[in-house]
N, C-alpha and C positions, 0 to 999 in steps of 0.2 A: 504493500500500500504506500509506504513511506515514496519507491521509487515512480507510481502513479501518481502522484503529487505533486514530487518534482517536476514530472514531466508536465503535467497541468498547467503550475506555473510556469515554467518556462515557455511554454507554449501561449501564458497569457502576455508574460514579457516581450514576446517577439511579436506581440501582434496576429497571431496566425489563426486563432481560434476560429474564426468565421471561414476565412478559406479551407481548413479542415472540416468543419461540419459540416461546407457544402458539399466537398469533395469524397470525404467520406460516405455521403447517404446518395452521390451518384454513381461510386463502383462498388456500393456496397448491392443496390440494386439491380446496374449490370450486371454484377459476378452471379447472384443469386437467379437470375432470368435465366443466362446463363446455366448454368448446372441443372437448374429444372430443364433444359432443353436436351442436354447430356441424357439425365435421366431418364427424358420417356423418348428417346431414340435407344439406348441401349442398357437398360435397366428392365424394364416392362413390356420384354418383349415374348414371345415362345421360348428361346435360346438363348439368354442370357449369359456374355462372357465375363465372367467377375473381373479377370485380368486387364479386359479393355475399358471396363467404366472406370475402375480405380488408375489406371494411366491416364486415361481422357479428360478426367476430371481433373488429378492432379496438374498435369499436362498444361492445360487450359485455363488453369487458376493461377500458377506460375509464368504463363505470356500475359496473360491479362494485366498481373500485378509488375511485370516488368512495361507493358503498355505504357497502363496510367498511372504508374510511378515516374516515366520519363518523361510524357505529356504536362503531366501536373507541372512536375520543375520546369519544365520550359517555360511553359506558361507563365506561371509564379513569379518565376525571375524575369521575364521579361515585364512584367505589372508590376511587379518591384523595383526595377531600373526604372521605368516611367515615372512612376511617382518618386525618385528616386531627384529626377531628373527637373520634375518641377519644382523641387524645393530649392536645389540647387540655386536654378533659375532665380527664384524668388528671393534666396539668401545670399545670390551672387557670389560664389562662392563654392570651391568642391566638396564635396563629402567621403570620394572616392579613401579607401582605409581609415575610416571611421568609424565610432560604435553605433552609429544609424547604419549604415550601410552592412553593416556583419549583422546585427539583428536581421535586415530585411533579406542578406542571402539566405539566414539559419530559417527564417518563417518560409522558404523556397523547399531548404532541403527538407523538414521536419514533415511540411504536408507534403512532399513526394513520396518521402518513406511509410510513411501511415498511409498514404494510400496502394502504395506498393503490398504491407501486408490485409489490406482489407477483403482482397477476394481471395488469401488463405482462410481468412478469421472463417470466411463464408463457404469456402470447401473444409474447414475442418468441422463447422459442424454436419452439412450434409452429405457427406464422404464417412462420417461416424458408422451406422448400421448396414454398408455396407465392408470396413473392418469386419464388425462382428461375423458378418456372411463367412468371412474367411478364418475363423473359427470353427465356422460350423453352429454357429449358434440361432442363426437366421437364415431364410432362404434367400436368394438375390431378389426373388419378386417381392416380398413381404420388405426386404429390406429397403426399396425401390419406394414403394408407399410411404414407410415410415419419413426414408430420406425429403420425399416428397413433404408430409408434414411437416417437419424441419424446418423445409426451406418456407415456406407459408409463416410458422410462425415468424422466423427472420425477420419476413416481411414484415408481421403484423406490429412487431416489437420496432422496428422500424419507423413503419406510421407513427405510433405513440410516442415514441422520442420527437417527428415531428410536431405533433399536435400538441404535446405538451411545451417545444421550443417557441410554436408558436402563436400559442394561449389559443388554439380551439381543440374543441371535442378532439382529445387525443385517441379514444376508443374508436370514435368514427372515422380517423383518417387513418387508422392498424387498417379496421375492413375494408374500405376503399383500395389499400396496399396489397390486401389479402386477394382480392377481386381480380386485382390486375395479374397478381402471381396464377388464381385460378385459369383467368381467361387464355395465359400464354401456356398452362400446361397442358389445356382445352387445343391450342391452336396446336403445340407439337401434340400430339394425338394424332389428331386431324390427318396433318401432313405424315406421319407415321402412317396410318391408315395407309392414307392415299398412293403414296411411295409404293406401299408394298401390293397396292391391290392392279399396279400397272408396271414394276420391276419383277 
């Protein structure tokens, strides 16, 4: 706890809080749309190969967080050079190797990195009950379900860190979140389906 603290503050020192909380709750919901589409392509299927969901999934949660871990900082840093640049402007005067300017590159790297591990956070929990599979203690389809729940709640706990950041009905914007996870697990179905009833 001591070390989530620190990082707290420091992360309120640098300014960065707001960029992480955005950043966070859009690969947090990529990654998790994501792995629900993993899942019912090869998870919930007749033939189920445990060996390729658990690489696919890790696999894919691993580029993703190398993605927009490197997007983020780009970005970041270049929004932080900017603003960087009007103050300059305005204090006539460089800032370049200054304690303004190391905070705003640390607020670049800090939300790359946090966004870098958020689509693990998101395949480690729904990558969970299919482990178990490979004990033997679940079947792949039951565990395909489960995983599925999983990722829903994600969602829903999602919504309500929304709703509660942003003073409405946090319950109502989980379900909302939850709907939308439904409807894309609906839609890989679908094209599941459909794929196979013309391959």
């Amino acid at each position: 706890m001591l070390g989530l603290d620190a990082l707290k503050k420091r992360i309120k020192r640098v300014r960065a809080d707001s960029s992480i909380r955005r950043f966070f709750i859009n690969t947090l919901f990529d990654s998790t749309f994501m792995l629900l589409g993993i899942i019912v392509g090869s998870a919930l299927t007749p033939n189920p190969n445990l060996k390729l969901i658990l690489t696919t999934m890790l696999s894919s949660s691993v580029a993703l967080g190398i993605s927009t871990g490197v997007s983020v900082y780009e970005a970041e840093s270049l929004e932080r050079r900017i603003y960087l640049s009007k103050i300059e402007k305005a204090m006539l005067t460089t800032l370049k190797n200054t304690s303004v300017e190391r905070r705003a590159m640390e607020a670049a790297i800090l939300t790359s990195i946090i966004n870098f591990l958020t689509p693990l956070l998101s395949c480690s929990i729904t990558i969970a009950p299919f482990l178990l599979s490979t004990m033997g203690i679940l079947s792949i389809n039951i565990a395909g379900y489960i995983s599925v729940t999983l990722a829903l709640t994600t969602l829903f706990s999602s919504g309500v860190y929304i709703g509660r950041t942003s003073k409405i009905n946090p319950w109502l914007k989980g379900f909302h979140m939850v709907m939308f996870g439904v409807l894309a697990f609906i839609a890989g179905f679908l094209i599941d389906k459909a794929l196979k009833a013309f391959l």
